[in-house]
Structures are given as structure tokens and as C-alpha cells.
PyMOL Python script that loads the backbone (N, CA, C, O; Angstrom):
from pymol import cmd

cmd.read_pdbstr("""\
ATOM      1  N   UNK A   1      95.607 -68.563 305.826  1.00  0.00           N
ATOM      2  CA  UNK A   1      94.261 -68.814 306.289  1.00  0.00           C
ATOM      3  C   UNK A   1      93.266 -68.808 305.118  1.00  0.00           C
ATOM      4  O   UNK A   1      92.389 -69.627 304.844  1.00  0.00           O
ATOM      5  N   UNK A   2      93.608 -67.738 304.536  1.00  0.00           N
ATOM      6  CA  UNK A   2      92.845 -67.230 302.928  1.00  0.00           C
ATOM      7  C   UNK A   2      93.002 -68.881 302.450  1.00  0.00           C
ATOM      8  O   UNK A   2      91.984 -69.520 302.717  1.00  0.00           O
ATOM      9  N   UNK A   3      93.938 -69.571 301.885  1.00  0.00           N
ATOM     10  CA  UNK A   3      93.755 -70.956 301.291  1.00  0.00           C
ATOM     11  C   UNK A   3      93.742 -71.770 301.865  1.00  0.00           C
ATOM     12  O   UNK A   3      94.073 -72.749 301.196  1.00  0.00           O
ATOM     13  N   UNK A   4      93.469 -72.067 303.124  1.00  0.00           N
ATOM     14  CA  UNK A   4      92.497 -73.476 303.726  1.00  0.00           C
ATOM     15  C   UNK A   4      91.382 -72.833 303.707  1.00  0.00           C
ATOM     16  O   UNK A   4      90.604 -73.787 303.723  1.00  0.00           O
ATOM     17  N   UNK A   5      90.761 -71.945 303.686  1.00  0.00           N
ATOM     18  CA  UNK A   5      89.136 -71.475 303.402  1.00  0.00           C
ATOM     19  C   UNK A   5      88.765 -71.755 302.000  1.00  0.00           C
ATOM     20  O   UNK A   5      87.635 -72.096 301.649  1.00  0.00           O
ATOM     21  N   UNK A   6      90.118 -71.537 300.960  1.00  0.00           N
ATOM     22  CA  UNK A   6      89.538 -71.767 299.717  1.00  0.00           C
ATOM     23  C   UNK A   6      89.334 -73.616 299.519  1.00  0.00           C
ATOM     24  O   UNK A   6      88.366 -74.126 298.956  1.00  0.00           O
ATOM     25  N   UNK A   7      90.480 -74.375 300.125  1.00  0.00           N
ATOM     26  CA  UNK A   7      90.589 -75.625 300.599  1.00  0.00           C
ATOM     27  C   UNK A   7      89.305 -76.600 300.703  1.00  0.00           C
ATOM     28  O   UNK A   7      89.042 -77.696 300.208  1.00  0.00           O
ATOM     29  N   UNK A   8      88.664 -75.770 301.515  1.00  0.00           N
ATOM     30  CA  UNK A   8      87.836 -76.535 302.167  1.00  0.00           C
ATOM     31  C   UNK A   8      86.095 -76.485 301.267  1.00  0.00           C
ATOM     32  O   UNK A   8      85.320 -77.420 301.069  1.00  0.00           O
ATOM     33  N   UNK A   9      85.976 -75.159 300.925  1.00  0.00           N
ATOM     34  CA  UNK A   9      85.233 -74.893 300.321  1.00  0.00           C
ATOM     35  C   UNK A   9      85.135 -75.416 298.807  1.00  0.00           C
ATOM     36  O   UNK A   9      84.141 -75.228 298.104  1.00  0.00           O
ATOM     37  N   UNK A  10      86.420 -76.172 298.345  1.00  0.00           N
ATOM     38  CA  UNK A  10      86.587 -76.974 297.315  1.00  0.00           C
ATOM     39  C   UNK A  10      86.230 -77.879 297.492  1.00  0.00           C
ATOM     40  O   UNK A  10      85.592 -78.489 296.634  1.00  0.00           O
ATOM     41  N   UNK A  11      86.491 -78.371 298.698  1.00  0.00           N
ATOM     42  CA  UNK A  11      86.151 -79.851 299.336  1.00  0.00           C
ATOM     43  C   UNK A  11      84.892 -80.267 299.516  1.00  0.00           C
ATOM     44  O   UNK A  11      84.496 -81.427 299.396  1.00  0.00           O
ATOM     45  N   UNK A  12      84.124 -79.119 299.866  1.00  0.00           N
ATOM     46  CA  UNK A  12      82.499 -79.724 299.981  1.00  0.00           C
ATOM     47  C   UNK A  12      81.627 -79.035 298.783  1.00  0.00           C
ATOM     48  O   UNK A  12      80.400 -79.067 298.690  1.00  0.00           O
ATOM     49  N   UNK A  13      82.497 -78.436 297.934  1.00  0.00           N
ATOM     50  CA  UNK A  13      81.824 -78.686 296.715  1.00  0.00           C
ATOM     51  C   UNK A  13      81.797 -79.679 295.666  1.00  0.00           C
ATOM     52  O   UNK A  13      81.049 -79.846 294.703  1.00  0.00           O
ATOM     53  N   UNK A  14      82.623 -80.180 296.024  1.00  0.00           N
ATOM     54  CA  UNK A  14      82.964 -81.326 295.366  1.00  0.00           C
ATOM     55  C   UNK A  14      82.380 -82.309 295.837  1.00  0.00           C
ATOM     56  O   UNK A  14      82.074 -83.203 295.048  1.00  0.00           O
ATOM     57  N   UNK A  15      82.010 -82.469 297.409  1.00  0.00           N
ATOM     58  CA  UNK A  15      81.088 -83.118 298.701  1.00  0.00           C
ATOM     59  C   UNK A  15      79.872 -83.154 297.733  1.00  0.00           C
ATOM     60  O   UNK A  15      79.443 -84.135 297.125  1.00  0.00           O
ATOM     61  N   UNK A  16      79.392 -81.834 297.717  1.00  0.00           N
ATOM     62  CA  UNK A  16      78.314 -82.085 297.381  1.00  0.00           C
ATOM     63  C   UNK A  16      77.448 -82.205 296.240  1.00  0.00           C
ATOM     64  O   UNK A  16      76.243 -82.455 296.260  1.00  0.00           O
ATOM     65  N   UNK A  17      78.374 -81.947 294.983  1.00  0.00           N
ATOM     66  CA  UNK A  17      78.296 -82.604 293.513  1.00  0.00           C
ATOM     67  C   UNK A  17      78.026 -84.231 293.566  1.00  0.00           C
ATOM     68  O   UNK A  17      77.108 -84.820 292.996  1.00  0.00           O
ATOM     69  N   UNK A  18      79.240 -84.913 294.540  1.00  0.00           N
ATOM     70  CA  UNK A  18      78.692 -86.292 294.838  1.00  0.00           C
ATOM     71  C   UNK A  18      77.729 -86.995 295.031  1.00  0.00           C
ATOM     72  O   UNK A  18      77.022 -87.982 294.830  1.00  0.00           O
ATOM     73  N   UNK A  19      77.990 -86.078 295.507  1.00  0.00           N
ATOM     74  CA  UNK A  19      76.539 -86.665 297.032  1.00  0.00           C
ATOM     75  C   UNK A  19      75.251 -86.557 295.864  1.00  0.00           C
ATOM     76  O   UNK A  19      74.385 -87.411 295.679  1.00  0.00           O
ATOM     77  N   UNK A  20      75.365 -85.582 295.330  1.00  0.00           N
ATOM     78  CA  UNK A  20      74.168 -85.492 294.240  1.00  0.00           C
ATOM     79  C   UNK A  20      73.737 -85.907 293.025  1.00  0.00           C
ATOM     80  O   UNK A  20      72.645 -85.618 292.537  1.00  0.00           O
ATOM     81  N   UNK A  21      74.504 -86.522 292.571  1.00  0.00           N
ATOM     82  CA  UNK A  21      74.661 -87.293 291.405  1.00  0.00           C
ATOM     83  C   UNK A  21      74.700 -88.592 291.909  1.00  0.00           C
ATOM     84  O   UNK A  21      74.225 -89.416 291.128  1.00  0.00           O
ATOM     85  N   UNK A  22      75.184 -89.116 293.144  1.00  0.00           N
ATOM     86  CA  UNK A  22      74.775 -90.202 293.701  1.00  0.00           C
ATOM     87  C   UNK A  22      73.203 -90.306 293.982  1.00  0.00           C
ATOM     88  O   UNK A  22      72.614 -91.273 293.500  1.00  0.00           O
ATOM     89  N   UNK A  23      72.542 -89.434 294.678  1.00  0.00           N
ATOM     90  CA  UNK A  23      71.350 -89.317 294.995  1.00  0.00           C
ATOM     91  C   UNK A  23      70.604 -89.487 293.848  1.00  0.00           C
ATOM     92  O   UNK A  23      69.691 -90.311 293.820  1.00  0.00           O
ATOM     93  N   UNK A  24      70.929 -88.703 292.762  1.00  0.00           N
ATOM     94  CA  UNK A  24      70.122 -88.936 291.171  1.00  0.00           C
ATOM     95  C   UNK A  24      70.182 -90.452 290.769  1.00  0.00           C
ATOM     96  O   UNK A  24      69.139 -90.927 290.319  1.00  0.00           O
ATOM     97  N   UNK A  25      71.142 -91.165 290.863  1.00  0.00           N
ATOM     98  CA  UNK A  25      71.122 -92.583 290.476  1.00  0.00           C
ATOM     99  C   UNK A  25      70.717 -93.767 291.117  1.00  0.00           C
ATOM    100  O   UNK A  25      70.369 -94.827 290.596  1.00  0.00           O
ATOM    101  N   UNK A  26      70.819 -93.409 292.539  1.00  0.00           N
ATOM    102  CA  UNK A  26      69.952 -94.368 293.458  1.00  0.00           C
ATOM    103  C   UNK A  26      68.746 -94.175 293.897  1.00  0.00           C
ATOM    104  O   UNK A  26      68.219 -94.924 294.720  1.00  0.00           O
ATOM    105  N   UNK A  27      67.929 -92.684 293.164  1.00  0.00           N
ATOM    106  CA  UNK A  27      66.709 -92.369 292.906  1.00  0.00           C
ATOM    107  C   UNK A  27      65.940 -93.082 291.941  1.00  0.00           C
ATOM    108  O   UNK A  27      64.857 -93.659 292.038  1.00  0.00           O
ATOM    109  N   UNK A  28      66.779 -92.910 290.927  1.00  0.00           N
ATOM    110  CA  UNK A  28      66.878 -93.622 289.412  1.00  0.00           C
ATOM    111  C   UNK A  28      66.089 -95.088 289.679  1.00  0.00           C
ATOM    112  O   UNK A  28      65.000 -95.547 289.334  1.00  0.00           O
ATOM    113  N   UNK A  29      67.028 -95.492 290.342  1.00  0.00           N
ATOM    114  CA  UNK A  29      67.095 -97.077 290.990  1.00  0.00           C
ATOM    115  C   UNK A  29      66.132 -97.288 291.666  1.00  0.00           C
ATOM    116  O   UNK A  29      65.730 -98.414 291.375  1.00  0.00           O
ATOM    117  N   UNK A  30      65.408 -96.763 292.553  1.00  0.00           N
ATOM    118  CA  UNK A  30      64.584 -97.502 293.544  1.00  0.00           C
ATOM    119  C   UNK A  30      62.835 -96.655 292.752  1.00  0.00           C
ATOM    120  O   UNK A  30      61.673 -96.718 293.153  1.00  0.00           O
ATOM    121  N   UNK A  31      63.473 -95.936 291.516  1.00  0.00           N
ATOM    122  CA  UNK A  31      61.875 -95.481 290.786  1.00  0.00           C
ATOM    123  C   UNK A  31      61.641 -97.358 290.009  1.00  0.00           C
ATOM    124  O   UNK A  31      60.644 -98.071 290.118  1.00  0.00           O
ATOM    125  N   UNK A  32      62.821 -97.638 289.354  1.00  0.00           N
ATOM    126  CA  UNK A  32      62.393 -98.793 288.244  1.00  0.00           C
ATOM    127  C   UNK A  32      61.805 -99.601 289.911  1.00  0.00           C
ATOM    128  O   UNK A  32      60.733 -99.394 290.481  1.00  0.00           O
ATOM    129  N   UNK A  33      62.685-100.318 290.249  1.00  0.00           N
ATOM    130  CA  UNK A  33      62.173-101.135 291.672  1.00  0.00           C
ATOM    131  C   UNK A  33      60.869-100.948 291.899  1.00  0.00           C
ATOM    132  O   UNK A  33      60.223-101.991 291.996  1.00  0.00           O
ATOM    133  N   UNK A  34      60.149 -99.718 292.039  1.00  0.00           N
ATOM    134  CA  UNK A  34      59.033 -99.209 292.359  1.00  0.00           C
ATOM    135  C   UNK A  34      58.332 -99.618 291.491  1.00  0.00           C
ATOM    136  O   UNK A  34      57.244-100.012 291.909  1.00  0.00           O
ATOM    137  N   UNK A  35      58.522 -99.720 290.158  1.00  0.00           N
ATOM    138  CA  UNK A  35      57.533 -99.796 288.830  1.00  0.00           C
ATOM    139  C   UNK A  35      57.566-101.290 288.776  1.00  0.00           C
ATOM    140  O   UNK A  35      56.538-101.839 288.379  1.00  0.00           O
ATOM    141  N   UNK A  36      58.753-102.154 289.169  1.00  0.00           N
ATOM    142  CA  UNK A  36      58.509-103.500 288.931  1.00  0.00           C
ATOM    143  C   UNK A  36      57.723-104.009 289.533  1.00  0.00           C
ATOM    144  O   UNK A  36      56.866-104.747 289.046  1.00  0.00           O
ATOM    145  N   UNK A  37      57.854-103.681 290.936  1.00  0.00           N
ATOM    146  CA  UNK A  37      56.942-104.137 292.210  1.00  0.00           C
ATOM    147  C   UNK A  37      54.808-104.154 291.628  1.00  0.00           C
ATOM    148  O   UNK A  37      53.884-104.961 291.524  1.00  0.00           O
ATOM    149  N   UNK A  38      55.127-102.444 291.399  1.00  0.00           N
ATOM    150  CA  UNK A  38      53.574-102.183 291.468  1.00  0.00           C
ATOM    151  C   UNK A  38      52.890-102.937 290.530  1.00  0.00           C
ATOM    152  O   UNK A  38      51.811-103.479 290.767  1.00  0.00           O
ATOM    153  N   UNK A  39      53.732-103.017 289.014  1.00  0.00           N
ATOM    154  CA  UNK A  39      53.397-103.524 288.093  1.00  0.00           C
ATOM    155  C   UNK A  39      54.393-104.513 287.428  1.00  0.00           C
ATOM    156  O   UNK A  39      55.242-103.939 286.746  1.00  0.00           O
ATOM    157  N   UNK A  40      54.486-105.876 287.470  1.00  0.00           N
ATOM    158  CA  UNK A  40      55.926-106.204 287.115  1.00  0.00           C
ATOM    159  C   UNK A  40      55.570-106.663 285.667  1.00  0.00           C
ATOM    160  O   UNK A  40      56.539-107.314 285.279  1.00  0.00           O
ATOM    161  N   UNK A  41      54.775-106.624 284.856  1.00  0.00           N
ATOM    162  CA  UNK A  41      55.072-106.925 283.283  1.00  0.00           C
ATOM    163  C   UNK A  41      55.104-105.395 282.533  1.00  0.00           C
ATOM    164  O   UNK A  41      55.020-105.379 281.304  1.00  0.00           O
ATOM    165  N   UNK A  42      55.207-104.303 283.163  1.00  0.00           N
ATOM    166  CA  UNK A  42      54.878-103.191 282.617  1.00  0.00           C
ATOM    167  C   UNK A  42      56.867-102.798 282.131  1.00  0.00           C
ATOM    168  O   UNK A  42      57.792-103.061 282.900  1.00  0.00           O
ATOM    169  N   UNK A  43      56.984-102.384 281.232  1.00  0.00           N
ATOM    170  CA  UNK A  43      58.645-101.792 280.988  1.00  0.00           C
ATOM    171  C   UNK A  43      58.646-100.868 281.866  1.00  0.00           C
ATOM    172  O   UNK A  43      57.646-100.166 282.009  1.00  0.00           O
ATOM    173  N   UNK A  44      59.627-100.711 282.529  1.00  0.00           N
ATOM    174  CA  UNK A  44      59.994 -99.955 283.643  1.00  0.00           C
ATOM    175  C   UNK A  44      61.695 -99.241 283.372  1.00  0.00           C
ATOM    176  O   UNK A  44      62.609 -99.212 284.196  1.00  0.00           O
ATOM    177  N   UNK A  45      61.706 -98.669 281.816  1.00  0.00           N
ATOM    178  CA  UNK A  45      63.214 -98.496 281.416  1.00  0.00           C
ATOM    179  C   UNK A  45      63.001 -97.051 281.401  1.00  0.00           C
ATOM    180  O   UNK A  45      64.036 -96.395 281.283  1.00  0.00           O
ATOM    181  N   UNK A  46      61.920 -96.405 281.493  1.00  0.00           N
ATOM    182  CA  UNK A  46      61.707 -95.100 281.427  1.00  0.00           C
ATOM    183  C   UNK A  46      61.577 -95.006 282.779  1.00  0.00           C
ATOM    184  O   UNK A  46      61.068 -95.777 283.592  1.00  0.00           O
ATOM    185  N   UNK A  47      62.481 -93.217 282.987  1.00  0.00           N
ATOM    186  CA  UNK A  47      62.129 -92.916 283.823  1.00  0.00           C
ATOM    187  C   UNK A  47      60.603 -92.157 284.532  1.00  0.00           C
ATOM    188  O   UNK A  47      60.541 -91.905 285.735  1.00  0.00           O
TER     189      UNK A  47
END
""", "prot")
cmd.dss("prot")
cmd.show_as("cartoon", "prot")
cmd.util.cbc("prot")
cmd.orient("prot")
């Protein structure tokens, strides 16, 4: 029982490392989008 608790708890840490580093890059993504839109001759390579 002890190691499907450890199991699982691997599993959504790993869940949620994803999930978050995904979230950082399609944040990333829709900031430039944002900067092109508002301003589109402005460089938009910085975050």
C-alpha cells in the first residue's frame, strides 16, 4: 500500500512540474501575441 502511495504521489508530481512549465511557455506566448497586437512595430522578444 506504502508504494502505490509513493506511486502516485510521483505521478502528480511530475503532473504538476508539467503542467507548469507548460503554463510558463504558453504564458510566454500569448505575452509576445499581446505586445504584437497592442503595438505591432514595437520588438516584442522581451519578456
Amino acid at each position: 500500500m506504502v508504494e502505490y502511495a509513493l506511486l502516485v504521489a510521483l505521478i502528480a508530481l511530475v503532473a504538476i512540474v508539467g503542467v507548469s512549465a507548460t503554463g510558463t511557455s504558453i504564458n510566454a506566448q500569448f505575452a509576445k501575441i499581446s505586445c504584437k497586437i497592442s503595438t505591432p512595430t514595437a520588438p516584442c522578444d522581451q519578456p
